[in-house]
VEXTIDO-777725 format. One record per atom (N, C-alpha, C): residue number from 1; residue in one letter; x, y, z. Coordinates in steps of 0.02 Angstrom, whole numbers, plus 32768, in hexadecimal, padded with zeros to 4 digits. Example, Ala and Ser with C-alpha at 12.3 -4.5 7.8 and 13.67 -1.06 7.14 Angstrom:
2
<1; "A"; <8294; 7EE4; 8186>>,
<1; "A"; <8267; 7F1F; 8186>>,
<1; "A"; <8294; 7F5B; 8186>>,
<2; "S"; <8282; 7F90; 8162>>,
<2; "S"; <82AC; 7FCB; 8165>>,
<2; "S"; <8285; 8002; 818A>>,
***
This chain:
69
<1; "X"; <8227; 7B0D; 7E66>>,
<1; "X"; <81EF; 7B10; 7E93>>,
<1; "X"; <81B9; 7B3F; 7E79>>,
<2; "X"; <81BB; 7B77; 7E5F>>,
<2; "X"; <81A2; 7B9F; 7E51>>,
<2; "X"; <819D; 7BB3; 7DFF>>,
<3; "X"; <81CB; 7B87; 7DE4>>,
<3; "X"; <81C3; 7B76; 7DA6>>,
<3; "X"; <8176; 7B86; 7D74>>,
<4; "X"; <813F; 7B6E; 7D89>>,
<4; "X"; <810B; 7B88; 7D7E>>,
<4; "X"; <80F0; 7BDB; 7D6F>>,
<5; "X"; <80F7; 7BDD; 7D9E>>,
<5; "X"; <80F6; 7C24; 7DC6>>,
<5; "X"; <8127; 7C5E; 7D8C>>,
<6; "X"; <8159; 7C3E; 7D80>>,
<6; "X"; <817F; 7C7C; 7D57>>,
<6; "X"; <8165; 7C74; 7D14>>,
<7; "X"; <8157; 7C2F; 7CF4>>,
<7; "X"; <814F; 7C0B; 7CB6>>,
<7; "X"; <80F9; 7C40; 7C9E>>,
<8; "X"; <80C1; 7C38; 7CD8>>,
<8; "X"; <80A9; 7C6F; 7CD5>>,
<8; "X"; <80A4; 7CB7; 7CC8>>,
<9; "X"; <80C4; 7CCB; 7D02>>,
<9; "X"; <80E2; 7D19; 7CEC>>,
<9; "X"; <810A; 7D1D; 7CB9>>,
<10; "X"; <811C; 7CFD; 7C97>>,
<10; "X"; <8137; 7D09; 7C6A>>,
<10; "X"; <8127; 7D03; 7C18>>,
<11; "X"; <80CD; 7CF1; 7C13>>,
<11; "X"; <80A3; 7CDD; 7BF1>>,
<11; "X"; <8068; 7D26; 7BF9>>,
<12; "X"; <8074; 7D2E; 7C2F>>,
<12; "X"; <8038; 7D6F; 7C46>>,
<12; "X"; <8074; 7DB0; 7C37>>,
<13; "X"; <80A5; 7DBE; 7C3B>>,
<13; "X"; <80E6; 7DF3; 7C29>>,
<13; "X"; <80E7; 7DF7; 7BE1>>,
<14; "X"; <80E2; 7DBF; 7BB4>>,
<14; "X"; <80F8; 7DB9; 7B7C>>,
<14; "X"; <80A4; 7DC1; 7B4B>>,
<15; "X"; <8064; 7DC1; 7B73>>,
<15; "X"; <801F; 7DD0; 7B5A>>,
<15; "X"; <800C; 7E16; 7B5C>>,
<16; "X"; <803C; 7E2F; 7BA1>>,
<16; "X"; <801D; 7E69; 7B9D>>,
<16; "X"; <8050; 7E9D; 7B70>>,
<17; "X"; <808C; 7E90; 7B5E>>,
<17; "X"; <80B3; 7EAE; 7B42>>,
<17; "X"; <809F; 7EB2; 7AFE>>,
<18; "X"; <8074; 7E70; 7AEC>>,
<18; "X"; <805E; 7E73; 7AA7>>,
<18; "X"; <8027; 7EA3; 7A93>>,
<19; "X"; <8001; 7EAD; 7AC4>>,
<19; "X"; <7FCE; 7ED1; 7AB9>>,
<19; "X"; <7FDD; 7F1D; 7A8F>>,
<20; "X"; <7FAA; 7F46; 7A8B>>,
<20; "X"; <7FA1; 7F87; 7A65>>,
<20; "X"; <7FAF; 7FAC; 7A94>>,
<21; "X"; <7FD7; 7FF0; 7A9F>>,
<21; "X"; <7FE2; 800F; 7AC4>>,
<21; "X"; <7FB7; 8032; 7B07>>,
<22; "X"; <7F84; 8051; 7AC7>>,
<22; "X"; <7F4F; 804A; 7AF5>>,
<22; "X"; <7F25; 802B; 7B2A>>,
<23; "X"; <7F23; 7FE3; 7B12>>,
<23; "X"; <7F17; 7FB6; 7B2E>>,
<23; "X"; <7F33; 7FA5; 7B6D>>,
<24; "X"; <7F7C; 7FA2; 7B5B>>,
<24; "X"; <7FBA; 7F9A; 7BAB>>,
<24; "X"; <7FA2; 7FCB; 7BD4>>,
<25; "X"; <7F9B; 8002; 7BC2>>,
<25; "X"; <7F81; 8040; 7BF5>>,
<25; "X"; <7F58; 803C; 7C23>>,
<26; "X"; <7F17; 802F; 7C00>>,
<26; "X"; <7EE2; 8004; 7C2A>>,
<26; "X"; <7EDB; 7FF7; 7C4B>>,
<27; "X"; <7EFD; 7F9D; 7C38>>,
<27; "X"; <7F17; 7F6F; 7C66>>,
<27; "X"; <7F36; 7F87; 7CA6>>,
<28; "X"; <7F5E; 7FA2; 7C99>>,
<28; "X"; <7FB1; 7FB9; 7CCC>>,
<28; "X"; <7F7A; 7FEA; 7CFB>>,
<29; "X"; <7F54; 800B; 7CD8>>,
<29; "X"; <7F2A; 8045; 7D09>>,
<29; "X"; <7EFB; 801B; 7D2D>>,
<30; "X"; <7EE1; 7FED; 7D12>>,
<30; "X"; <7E9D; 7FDC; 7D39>>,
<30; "X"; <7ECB; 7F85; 7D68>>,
<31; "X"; <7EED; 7F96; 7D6C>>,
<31; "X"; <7F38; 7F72; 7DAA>>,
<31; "X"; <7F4A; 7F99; 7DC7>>,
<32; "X"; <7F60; 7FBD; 7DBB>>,
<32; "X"; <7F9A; 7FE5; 7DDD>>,
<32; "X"; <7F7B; 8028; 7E19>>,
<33; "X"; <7F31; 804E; 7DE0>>,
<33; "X"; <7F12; 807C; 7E22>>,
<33; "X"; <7EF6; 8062; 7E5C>>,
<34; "X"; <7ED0; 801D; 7E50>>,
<34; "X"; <7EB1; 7FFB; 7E99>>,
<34; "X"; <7EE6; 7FF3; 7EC3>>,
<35; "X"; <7F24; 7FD9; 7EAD>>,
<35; "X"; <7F5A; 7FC3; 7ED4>>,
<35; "X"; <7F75; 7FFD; 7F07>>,
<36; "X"; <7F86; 802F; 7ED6>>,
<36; "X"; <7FB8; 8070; 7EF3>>,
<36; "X"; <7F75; 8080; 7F27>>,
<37; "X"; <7F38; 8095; 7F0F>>,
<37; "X"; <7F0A; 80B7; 7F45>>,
<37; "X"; <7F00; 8071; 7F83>>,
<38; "X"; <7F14; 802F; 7F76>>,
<38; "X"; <7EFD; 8015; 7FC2>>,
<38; "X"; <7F38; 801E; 7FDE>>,
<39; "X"; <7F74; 800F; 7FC4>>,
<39; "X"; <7FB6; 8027; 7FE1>>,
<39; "X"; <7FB4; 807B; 8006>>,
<40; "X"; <7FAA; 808E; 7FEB>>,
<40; "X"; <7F98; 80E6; 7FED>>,
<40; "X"; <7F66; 80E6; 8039>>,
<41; "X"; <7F2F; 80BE; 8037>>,
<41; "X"; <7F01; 80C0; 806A>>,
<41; "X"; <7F0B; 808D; 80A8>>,
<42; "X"; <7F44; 8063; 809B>>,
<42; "X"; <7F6C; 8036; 80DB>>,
<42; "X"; <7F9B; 806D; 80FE>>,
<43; "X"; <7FD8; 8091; 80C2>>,
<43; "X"; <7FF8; 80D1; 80F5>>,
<43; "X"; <7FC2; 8106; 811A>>,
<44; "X"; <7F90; 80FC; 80F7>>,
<44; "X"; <7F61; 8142; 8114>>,
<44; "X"; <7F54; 813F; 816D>>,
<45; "X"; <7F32; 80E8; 8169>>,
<45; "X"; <7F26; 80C4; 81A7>>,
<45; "X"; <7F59; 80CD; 81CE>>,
<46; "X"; <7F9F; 80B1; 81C7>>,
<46; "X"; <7FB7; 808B; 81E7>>,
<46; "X"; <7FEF; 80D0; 81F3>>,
<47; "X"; <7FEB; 811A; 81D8>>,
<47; "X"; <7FFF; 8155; 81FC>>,
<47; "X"; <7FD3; 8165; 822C>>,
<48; "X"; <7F90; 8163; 821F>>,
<48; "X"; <7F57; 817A; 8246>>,
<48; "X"; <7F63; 8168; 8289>>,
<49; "X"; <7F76; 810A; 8279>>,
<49; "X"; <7F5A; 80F5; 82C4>>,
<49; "X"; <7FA8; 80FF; 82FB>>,
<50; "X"; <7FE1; 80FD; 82CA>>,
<50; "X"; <8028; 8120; 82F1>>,
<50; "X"; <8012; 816D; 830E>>,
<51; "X"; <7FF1; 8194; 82EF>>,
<51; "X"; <7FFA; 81DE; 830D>>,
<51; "X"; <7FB7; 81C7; 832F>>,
<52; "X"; <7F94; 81B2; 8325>>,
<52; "X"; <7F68; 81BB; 8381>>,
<52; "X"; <7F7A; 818F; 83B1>>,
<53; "X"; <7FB0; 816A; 83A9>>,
<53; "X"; <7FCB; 813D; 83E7>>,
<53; "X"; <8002; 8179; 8407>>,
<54; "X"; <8016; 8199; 83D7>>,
<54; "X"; <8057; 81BB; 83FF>>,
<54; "X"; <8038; 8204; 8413>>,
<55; "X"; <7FFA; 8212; 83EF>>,
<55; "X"; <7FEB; 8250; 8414>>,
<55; "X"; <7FBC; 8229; 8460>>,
<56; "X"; <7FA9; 81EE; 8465>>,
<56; "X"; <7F81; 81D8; 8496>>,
<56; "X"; <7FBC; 81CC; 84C8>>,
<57; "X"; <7FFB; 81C1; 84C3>>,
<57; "X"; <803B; 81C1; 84DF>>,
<57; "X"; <8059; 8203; 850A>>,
<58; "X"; <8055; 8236; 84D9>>,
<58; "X"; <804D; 8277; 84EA>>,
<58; "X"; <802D; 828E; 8520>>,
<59; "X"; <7FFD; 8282; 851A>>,
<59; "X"; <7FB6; 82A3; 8539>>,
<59; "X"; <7FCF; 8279; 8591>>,
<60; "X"; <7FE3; 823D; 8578>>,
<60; "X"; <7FE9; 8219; 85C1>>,
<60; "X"; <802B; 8246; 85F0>>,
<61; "X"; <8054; 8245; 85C7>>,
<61; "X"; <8092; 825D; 85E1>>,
<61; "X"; <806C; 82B3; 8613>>,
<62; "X"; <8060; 82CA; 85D6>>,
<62; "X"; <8060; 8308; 85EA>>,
<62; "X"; <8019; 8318; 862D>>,
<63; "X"; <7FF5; 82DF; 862C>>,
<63; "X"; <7FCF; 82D9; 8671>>,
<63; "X"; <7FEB; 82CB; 86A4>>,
<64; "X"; <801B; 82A6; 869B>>,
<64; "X"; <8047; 828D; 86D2>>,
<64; "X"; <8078; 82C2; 86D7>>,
<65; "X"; <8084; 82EE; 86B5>>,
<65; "X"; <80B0; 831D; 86D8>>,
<65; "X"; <8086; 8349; 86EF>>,
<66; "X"; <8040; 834F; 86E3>>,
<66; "X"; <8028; 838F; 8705>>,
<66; "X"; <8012; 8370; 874E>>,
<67; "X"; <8013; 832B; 874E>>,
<67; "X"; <7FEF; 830D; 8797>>,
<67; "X"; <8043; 8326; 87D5>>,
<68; "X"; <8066; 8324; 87B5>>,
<68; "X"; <8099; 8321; 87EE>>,
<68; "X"; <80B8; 8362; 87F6>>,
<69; "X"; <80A5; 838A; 87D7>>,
<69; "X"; <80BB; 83D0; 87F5>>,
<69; "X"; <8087; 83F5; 8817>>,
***
């Protein structure tokens, strides 16, 4: 099914391995930093928007305990 798909990668694995060292570096860098920093900037979000739901959680609780005493 996917036959393609590996027959590929495995044409792009075997090009970049050929390359000059330097070269792989590059490559691998100018892949790999966009990747890690949007990955990097999805955990950033997606802690952000957990700690202001649970401090907005907080905040509720602790109104509601000051309403009833």
């Amino acid at each position: 099914m996917f036959d393609w798909l590996v027959s590929w990668w495995d044409g792009v694995e075997f090009w970049v391995v050929g390359l000059w060292f330097p070269f792989q570096f590059v490559l691998v860098m100018a892949v790999l930093l966009p990747v890690c920093w949007g990955v990097a900037l999805g955990i950033d979000r997606a802690v952000d928007r957990v700690s202001a739901a649970l401090n907005t959680a907080r905040r509720n609780a602790a109104d509601k305990r000051e309403r009833t005493r």
